[in-house]
MARPATI-525663 format. One record per residue (C-alpha): y, z, x negated; residue number from 1. Coordinates in steps of 0.001 Angstrom, whole numbers, plus 500000, padded with zeros to 6 digits. Each point is the difference from the previous one (the first is absolute). Last residue first. Layout:
! residues N
pt Y:Y Z:Z X:X seq:NUM
...
***
This chain:
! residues 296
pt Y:517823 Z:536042 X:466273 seq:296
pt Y:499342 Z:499388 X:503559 seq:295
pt Y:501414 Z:500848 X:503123 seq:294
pt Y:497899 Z:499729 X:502810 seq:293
pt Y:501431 Z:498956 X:503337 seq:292
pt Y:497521 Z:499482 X:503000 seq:291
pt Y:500524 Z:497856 X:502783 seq:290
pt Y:497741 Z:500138 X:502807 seq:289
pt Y:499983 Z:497084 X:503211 seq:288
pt Y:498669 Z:500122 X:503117 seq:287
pt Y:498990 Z:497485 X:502872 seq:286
pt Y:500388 Z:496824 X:497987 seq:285
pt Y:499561 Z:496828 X:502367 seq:284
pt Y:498118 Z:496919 X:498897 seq:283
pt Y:499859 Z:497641 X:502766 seq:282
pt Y:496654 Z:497833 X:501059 seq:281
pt Y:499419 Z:496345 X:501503 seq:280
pt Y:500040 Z:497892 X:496995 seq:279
pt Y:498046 Z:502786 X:497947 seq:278
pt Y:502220 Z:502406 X:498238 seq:277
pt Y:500186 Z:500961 X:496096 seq:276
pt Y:500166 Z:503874 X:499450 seq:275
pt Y:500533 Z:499898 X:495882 seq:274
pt Y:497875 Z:503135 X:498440 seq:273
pt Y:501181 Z:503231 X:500627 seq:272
pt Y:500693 Z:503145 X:497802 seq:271
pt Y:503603 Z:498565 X:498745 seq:270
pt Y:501722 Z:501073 X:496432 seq:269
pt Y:503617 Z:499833 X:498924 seq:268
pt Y:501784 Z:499698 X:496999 seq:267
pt Y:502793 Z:501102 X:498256 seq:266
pt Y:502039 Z:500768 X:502566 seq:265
pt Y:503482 Z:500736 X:499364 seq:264
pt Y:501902 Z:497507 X:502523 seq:263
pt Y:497153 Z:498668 X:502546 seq:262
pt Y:495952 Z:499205 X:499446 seq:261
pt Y:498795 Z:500808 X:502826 seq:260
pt Y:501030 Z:496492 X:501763 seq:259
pt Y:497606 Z:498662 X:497125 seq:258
pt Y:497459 Z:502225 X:500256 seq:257
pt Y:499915 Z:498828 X:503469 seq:256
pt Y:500129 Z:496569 X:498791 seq:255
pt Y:496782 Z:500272 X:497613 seq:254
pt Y:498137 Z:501814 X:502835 seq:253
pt Y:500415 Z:497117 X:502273 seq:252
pt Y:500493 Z:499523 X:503504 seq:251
pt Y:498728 Z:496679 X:501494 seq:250
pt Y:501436 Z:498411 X:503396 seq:249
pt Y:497763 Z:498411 X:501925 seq:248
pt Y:501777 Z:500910 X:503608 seq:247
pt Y:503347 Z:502150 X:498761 seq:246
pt Y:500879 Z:503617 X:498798 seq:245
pt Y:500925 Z:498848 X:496149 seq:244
pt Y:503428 Z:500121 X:500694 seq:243
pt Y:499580 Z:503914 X:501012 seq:242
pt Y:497886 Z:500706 X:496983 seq:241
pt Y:502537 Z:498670 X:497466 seq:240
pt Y:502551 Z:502457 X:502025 seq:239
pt Y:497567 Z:502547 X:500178 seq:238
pt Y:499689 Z:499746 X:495938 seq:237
pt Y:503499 Z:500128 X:499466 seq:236
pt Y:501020 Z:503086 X:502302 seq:235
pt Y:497269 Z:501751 X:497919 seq:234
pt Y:501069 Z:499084 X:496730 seq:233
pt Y:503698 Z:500967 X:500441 seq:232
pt Y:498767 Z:503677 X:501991 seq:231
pt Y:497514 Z:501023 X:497036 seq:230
pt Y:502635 Z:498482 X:497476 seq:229
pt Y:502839 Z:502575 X:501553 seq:228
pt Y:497332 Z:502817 X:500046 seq:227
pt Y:499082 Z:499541 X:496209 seq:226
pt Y:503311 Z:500102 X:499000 seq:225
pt Y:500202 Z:497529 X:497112 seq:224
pt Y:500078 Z:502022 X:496513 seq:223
pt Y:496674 Z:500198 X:498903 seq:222
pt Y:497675 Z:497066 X:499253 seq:221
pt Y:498624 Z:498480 X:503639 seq:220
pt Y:496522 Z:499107 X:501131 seq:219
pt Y:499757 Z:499053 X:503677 seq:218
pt Y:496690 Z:500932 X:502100 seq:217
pt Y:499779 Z:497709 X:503138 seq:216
pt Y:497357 Z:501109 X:502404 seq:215
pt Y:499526 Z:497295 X:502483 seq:214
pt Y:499230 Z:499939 X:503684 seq:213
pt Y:498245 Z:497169 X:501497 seq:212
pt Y:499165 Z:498831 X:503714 seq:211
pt Y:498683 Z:496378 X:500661 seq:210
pt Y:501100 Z:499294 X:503184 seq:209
pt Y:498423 Z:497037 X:502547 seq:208
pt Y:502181 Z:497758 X:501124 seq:207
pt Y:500250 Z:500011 X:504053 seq:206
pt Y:498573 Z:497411 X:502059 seq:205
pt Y:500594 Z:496695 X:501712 seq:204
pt Y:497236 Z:497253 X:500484 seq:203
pt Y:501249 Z:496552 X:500536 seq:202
pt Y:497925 Z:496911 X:500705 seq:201
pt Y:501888 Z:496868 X:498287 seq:200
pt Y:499179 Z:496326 X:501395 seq:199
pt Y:502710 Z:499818 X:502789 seq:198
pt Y:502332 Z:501431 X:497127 seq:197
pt Y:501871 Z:503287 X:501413 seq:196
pt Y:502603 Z:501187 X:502495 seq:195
pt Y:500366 Z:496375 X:502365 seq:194
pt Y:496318 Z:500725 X:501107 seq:193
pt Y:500994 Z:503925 X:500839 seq:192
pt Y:498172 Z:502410 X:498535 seq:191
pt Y:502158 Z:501477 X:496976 seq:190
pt Y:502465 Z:501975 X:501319 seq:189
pt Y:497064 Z:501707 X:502171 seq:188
pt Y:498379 Z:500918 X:496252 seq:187
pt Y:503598 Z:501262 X:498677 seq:186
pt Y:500590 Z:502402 X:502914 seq:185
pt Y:495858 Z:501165 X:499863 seq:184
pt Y:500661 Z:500911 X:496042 seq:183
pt Y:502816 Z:501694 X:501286 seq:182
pt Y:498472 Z:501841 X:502467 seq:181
pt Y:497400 Z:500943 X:498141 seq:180
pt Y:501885 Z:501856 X:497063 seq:179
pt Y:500378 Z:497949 X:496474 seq:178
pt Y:499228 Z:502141 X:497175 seq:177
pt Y:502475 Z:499377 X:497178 seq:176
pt Y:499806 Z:503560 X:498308 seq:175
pt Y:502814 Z:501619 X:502009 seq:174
pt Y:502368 Z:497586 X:501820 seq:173
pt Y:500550 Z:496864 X:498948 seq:172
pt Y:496821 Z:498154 X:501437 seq:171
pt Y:497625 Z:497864 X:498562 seq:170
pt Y:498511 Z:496378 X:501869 seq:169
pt Y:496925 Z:498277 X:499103 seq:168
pt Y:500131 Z:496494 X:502048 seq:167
pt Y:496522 Z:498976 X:499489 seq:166
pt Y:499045 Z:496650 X:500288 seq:165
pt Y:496729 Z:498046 X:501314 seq:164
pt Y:500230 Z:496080 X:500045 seq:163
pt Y:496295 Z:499852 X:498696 seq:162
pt Y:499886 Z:501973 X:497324 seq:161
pt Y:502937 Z:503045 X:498717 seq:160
pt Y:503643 Z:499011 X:499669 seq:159
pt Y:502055 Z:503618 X:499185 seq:158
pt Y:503458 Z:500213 X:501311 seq:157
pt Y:502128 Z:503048 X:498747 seq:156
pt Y:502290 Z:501939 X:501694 seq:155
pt Y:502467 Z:502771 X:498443 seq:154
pt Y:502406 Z:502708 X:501214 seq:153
pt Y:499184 Z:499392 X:503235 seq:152
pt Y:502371 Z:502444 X:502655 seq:151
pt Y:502150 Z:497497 X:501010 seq:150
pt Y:497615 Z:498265 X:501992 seq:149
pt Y:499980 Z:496334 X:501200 seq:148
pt Y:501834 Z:498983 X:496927 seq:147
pt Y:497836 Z:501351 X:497496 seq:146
pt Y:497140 Z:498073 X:502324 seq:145
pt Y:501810 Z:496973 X:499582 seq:144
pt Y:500730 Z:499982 X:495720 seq:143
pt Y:496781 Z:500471 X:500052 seq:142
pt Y:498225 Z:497575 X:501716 seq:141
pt Y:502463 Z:497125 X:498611 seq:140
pt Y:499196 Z:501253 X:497110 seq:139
pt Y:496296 Z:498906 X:500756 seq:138
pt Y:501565 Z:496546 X:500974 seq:137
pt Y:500535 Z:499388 X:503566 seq:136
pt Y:500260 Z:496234 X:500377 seq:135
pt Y:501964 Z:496854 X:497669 seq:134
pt Y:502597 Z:500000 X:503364 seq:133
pt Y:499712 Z:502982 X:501727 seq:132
pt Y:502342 Z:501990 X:497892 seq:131
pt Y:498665 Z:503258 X:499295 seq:130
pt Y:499860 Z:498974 X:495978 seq:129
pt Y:503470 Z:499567 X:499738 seq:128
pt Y:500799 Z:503693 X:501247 seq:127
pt Y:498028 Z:501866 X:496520 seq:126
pt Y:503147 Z:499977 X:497788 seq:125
pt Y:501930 Z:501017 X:503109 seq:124
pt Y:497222 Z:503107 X:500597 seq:123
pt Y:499804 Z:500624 X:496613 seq:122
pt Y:504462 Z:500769 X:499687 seq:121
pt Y:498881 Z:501926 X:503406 seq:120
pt Y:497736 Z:502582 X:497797 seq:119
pt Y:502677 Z:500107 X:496887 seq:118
pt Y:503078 Z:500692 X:502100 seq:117
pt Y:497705 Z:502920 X:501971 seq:116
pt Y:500023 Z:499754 X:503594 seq:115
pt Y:501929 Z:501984 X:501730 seq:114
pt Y:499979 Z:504065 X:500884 seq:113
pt Y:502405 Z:501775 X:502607 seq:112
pt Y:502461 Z:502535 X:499646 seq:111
pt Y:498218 Z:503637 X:499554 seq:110
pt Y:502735 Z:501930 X:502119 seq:109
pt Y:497904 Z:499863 X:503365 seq:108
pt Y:497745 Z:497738 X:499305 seq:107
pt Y:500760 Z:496291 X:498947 seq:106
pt Y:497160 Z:497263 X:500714 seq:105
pt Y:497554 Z:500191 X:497172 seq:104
pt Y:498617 Z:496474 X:498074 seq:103
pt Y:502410 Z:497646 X:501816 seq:102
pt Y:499454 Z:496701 X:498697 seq:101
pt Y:502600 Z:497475 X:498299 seq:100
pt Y:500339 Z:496765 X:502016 seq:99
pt Y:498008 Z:496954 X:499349 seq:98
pt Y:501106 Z:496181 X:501801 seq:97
pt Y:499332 Z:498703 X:496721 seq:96
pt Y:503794 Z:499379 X:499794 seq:95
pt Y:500646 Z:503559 X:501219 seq:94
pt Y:498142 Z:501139 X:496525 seq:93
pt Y:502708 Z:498683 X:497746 seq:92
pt Y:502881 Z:501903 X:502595 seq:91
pt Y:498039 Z:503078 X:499996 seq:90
pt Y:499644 Z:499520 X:495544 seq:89
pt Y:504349 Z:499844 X:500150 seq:88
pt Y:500292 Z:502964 X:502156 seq:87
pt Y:497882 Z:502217 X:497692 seq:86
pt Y:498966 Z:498403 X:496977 seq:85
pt Y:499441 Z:496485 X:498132 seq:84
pt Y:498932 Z:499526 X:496603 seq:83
pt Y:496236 Z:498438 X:500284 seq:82
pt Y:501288 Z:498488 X:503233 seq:81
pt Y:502780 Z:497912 X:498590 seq:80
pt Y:503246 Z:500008 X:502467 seq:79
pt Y:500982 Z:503271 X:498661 seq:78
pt Y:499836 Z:499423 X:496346 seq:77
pt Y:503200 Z:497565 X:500678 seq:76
pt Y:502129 Z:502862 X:500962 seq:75
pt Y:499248 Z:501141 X:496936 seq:74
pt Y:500834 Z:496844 X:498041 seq:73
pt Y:503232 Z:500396 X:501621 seq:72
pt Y:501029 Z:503177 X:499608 seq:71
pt Y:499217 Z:499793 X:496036 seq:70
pt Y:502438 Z:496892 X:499986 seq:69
pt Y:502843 Z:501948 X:501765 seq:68
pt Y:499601 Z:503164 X:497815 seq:67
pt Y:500260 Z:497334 X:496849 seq:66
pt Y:503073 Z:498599 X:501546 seq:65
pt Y:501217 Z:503325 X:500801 seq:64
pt Y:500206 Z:500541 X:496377 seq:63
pt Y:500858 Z:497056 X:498568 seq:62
pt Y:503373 Z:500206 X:502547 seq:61
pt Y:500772 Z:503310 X:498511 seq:60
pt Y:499126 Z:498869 X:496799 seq:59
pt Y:503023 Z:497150 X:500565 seq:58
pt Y:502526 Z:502486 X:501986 seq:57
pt Y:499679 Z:501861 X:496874 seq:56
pt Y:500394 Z:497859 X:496860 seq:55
pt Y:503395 Z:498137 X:502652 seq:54
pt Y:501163 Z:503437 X:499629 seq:53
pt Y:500272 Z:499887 X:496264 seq:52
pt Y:498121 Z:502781 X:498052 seq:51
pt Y:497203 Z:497496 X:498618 seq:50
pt Y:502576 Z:498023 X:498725 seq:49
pt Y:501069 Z:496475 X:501142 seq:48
pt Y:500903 Z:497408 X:497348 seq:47
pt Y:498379 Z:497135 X:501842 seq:46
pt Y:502330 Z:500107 X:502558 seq:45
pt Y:502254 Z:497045 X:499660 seq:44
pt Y:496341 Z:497876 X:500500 seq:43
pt Y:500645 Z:500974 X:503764 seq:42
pt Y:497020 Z:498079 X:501857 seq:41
pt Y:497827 Z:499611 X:497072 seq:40
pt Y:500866 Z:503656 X:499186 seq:39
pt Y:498814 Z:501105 X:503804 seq:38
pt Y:497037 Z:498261 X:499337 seq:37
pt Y:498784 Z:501592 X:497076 seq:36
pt Y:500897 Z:503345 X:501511 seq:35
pt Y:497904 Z:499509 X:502998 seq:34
pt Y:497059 Z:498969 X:497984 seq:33
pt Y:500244 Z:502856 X:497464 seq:32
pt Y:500121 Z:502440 X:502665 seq:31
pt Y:497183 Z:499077 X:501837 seq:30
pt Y:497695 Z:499698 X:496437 seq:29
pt Y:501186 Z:503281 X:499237 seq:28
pt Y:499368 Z:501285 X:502860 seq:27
pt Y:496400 Z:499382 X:499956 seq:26
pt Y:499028 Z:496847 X:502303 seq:25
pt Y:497174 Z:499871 X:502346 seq:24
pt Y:499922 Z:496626 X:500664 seq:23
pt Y:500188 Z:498823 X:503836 seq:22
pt Y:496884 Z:500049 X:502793 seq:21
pt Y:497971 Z:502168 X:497851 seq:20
pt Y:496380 Z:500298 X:500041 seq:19
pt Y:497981 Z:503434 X:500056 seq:18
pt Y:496735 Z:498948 X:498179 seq:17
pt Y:496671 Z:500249 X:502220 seq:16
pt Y:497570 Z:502960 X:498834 seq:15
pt Y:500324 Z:501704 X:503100 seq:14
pt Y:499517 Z:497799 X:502204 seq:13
pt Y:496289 Z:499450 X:499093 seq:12
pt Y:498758 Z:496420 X:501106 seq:11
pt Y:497013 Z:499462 X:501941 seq:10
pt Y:500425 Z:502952 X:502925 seq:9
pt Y:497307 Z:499308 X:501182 seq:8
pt Y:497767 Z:498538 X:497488 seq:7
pt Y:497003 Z:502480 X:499939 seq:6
pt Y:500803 Z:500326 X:504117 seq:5
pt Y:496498 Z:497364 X:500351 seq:4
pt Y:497918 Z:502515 X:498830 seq:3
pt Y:496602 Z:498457 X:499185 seq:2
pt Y:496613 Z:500617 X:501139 seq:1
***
């Protein structure tokens, strides 16, 4: 069997360059400009000083110029999707006809929870492949059922024999299990002729978790305050474990040594092997145990 969300989404944002519209130009460069052509406009004043007021009004001008020229290039990032935010990503995603989902309605004082910038950025990179046209795609699978309910974190499509596919879905709350009801909400989505390919058959389930818990024992050299490293390596380790929470994503000992590994350490050691996923399983750590041992 084969996963056919491997390619969704092809091409990581991320690493795209930010382009400019105009040159980013130091103000040196601005100011030499301007001054060169205001002396082959008024030659008389080539023997300016750098106290004369003329000196001023021109660096002034450099200046703004080069605040202009930044403001423009980034109000360019905002109509490229791997840059765009806030307002400006909405506006991206209206032209697929997307709107950014409501995770938690407001309670009370607690004001109310959207969508992630990063989770609807994948749902516009994912939109050409639910046009009708070429057919639903297995990101086209995906990047629907995130849409159909706001509280997927992940979905992945796996192809098995004879037309079958799974549409393994993982939750955001908790460990990633997927209640009944919204494994049900995500099925009925899905059984209408016009919903799927006339030659898929759809089964929808919840991934299965793979729980792990990790003892992480840092070695430092005296001086750094053990507590303060104990805290910096811990917050960096959930945070590698937190982007690691997805369908067929591995977690490896190597990298959470890594994330250990913050300002003082001198090295740090893991007590489990890599946890590496099937295609329709989630690793999820469930605890986590730093030590601090200072060494000579």
């Amino acid at each position: 069997m084969s996963g056919l969300s491997a390619s969704f989404p092809s091409i990581d944002l991320s690493q795209l360059p930010a382009l400019d519209l105009v040159a980013r130009l130091s103000f040196e460069a601005c100011f030499a400009a301007i001054q060169a052509d205001f002396l082959a406009r008024n030659p008389e004043f080539s023997a300016l000083l750098p106290s004369d007021p003329a000196i001023k009004v021109m660096e002034a001008c450099a200046y703004r110029e080069q605040l202009l020229r930044a403001a423009i290039n980034d109000a360019g990032l905002g109509t490229m999707l791997a840059f765009a935010r806030g307002a400006a990503l909405d506006h991206l995603a209206a032209f697929y006809g997307l709107r950014r989902l409501l995770i938690a309605p407001a309670d009370g004082s607690a004001p109310a929870i959207y969508e992630t910038d990063d989770d609807l950025r994948a749902r516009v990179q994912a939109a050409p492949e639910l046009l009708a046209g070429p057919g639903l795609t297995g990101g086209g699978y995906r990047a629907a059922a995130l849409t159909i309910v706001p509280e997927l974190k992940d979905v992945a499509v796996v192809k098995r024999d004879a037309g079958q596919l799974d549409i393994i879905l993982l939750a955001r709350a908790g460990d990633g299990s997927v209640a009944t009801d919204v494994v049900d909400r995500v099925r009925t989505a899905f059984e209408g002729e016009d919903a799927v390919q006339l030659t898929d058959i759809v089964t929808v389930r919840s991934a299965t978790i793979l729980p792990y818990a990790p003892t992480v024992t840092v070695q430092i050299r005296g001086g750094p305050d053990p507590a303060l490293v104990r805290a910096a390596a811990e917050a960096s380790v959930r945070t590698y474990a937190a982007g690691r929470h997805r369908i067929g994503q591995p977690v490896y000992a190597q990298m959470i040594a890594s994330a250990a590994s913050v300002g003082g350490a001198e090295r740090a050691l893991v007590d489990i092997g890599d946890v590496v996923p099937g295609t329709a399983e989630a690793a999820f750590m469930t605890g986590l145990v730093v030590d601090v041992q200072v060494v000579a």
